[in-house]
N, C-alpha and C positions, 0 to 999 in steps of 0.2 A: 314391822320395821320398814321404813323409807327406803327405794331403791337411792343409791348413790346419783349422786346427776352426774350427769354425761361431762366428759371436761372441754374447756371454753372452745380448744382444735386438737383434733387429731388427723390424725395421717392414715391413711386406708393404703394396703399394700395389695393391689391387686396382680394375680398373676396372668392375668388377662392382658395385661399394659403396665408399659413401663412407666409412664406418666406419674407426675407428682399429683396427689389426688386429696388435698384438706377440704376436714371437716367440721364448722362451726356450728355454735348451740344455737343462730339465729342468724338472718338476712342482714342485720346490721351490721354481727361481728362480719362474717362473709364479707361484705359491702367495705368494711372499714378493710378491710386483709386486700381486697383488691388494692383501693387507692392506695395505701401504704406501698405497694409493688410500684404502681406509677410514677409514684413519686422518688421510688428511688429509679429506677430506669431514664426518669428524665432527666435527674442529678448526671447519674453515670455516664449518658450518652451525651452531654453535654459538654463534662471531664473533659471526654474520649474524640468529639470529634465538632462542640462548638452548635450542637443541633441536638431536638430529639424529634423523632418522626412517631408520632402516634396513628393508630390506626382505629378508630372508636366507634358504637355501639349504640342504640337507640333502643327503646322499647322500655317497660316497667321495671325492668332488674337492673340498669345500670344507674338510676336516678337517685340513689342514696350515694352511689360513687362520686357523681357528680355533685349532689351537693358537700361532701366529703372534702373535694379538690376546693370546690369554691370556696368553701370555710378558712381552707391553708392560707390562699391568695388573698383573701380578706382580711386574714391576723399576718398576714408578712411574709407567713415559712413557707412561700412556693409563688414561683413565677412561671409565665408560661409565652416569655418574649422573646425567648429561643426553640418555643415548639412551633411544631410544623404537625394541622392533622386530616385524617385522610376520612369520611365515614365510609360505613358498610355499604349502605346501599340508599335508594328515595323510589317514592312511588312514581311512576310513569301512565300518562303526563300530572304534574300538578305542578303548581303554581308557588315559589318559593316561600308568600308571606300566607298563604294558604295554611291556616292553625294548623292540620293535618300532615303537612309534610315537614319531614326531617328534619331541615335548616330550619324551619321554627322552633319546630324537637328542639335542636343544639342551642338555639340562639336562648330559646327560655332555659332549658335547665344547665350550661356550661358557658358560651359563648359571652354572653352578654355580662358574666361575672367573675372576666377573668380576662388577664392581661395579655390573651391574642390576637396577634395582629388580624385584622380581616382579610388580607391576602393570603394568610397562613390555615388557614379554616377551611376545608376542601370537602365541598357535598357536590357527587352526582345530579346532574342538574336537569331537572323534571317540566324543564320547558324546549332542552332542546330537539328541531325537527325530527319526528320519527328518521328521516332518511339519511339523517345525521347522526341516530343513536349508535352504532358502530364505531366509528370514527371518534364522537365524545369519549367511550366508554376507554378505547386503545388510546387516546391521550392520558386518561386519569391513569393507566398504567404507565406509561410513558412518565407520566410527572414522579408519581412513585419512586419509580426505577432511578430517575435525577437524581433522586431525593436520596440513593443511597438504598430503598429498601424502608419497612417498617421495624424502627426500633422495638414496637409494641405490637400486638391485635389483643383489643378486649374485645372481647364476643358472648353474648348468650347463647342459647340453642332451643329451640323452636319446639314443640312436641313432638313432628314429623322429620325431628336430628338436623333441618337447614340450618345453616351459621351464614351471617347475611341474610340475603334470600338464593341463596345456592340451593332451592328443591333438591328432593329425592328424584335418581333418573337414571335410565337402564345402561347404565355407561361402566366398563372399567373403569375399577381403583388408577389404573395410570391415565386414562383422558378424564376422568373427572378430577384428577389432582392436579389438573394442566391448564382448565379453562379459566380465561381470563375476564375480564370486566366487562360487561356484557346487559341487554337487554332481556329479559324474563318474563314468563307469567308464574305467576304465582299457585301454591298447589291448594290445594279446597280444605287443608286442616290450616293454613296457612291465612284463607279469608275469613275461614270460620272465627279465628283467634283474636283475625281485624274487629271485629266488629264492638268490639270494646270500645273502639275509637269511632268507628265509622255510622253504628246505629241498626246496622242490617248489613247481612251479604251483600245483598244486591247493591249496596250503596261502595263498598269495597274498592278500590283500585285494583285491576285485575292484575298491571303488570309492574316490576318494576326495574330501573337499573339498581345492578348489585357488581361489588368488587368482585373479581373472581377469587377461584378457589388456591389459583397458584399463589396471586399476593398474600391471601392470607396465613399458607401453608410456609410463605416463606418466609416472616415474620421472626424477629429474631427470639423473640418474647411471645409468648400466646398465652391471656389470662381468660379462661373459661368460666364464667360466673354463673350459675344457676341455685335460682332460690326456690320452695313453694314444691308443696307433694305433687303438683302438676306437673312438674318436672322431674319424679323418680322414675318411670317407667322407660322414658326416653335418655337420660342419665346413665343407665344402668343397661339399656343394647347400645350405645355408643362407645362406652368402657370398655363391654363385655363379651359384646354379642360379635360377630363377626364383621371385618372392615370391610364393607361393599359402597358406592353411591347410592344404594337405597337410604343409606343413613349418613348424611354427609359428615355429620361429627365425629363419626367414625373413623372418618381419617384424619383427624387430629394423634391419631396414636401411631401415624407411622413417619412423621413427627415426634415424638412420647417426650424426647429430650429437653426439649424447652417449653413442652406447654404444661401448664398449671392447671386444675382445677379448683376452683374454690365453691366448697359447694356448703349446703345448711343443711341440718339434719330431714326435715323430710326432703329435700332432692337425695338427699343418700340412702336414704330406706330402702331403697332395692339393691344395695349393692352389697350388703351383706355385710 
């Protein structure tokens, strides 16, 4: 006899974290369960206050989301001329139209097929002077903060638990729940990972800017996607395992209240 199949989502109740924690038969349903979220957050906060402030995500796991949204925008059911968005992070230094960096990221898979304005489209910017990265980094909070705050943060999570690129780092849970947008290197599971993109470590960008850990902690919404067995191990000590900055994901659960998980069955495999 056939085991049963698994149903399309469930819900995992961990006593680890209070966090809402779904679980899809596959990266698309996952993918579709995200955007579906976006889309009503941008309705709502629109309602609510005339804006929605997104705060968005880059890498292979957010690219069905995006094509997702563009699809909406393309049949009618969603505009995005009242959004406002902030991303994670960009590599330091590169060059905006540089295939490799982020704002290309955006512009190929979301920007370029969707009704935002380009003043409204906000990526760390990977040309300006090293002796000015400081100063860039506390304006993008600064714009933020104007901004009301992130109605949203979509975010992946890294193997080594960074969201962003907020590395693993010997800091209390209170000063790594505090740092702000900021200049970085990157940690060595973190190039290894690049290299998908870049051809070789050595080829990698060592550093980069990333939003800090407070904007995204402070997020009124936080949608956590992770798809692919490569992400059960890391999944399952950021849920489960103790809340330290060795695993920055970790402290999305002291938070618990409003972040989401939306995860596929092999990301959940470790979690019992």
């Amino acid at each position: 006899m056939s085991p049963s199949p698994k149903p399309a989502e469930r819900t995992l109740h961990l006593a680890e974290s209070n966090s809402t924690v779904l679980v899809f038969a596959d990266a698309d349903a996952a993918s579709k369960a995200a955007a579906d979220r976006i889309v009503r957050i941008i309705a709502q906060a629109v309602a609510a206050r005339g804006k929605a402030i997104l705060g968005l995500a880059t890498g292979a796991t957010p690219e069905k989301v995006y094509d997702d949204l563009a699809a909406r925008v393309r049949d009618g059911g969603l505009s995005f001329r009242d959004v406002t968005t902030y991303n994670l992070d960009e590599y330091y230094p590169i060059q905006p139209l540089d295939a490799l960096s982020y704002r290309t990221y955006m512009h190929r898979h979301l920007f370029s097929r969707v009704d935002l304005a380009p003043n409204r489209a906000h990526i760390l910017d990977g040309t300006v002077p090293e002796t000015f990265a400081s100063e860039h980094a506390a304006q993008f909070d600064r714009w933020i903060d104007d901004d009301g705050g992130l109605d949203l943060q979509l975010l992946g999570i890294g193997r080594n638990g960074h969201i962003g690129f907020n590395e693993p780092l010997d800091l209390t849970v209170e000063a790594f729940a505090a740092l702000p947008t900021r200049l970085v290197d990157l940690h060595p599971i973190t190039k290894v990972d690049a290299v998908r993109e870049f051809g070789s470590v050595d080829a990698v960008i060592p550093r980069a800017l990333t939003m800090g850990v407070r904007q995204i902690l402070g997020a009124r919404t936080i949608l956590m996607l992770a798809t692919g067995p490569k992400k059960a191990a890391i999944v399952a000590e950021a849920l489960k395992g103790p809340i330290t900055a060795a695993v920055p994901a970790s402290l999305l659960r002291t938070v618990a209240d409003k972040v989401v998980w939306l995860l596929d069955e092999p990301a959940a495999a470790e979690l019992g």
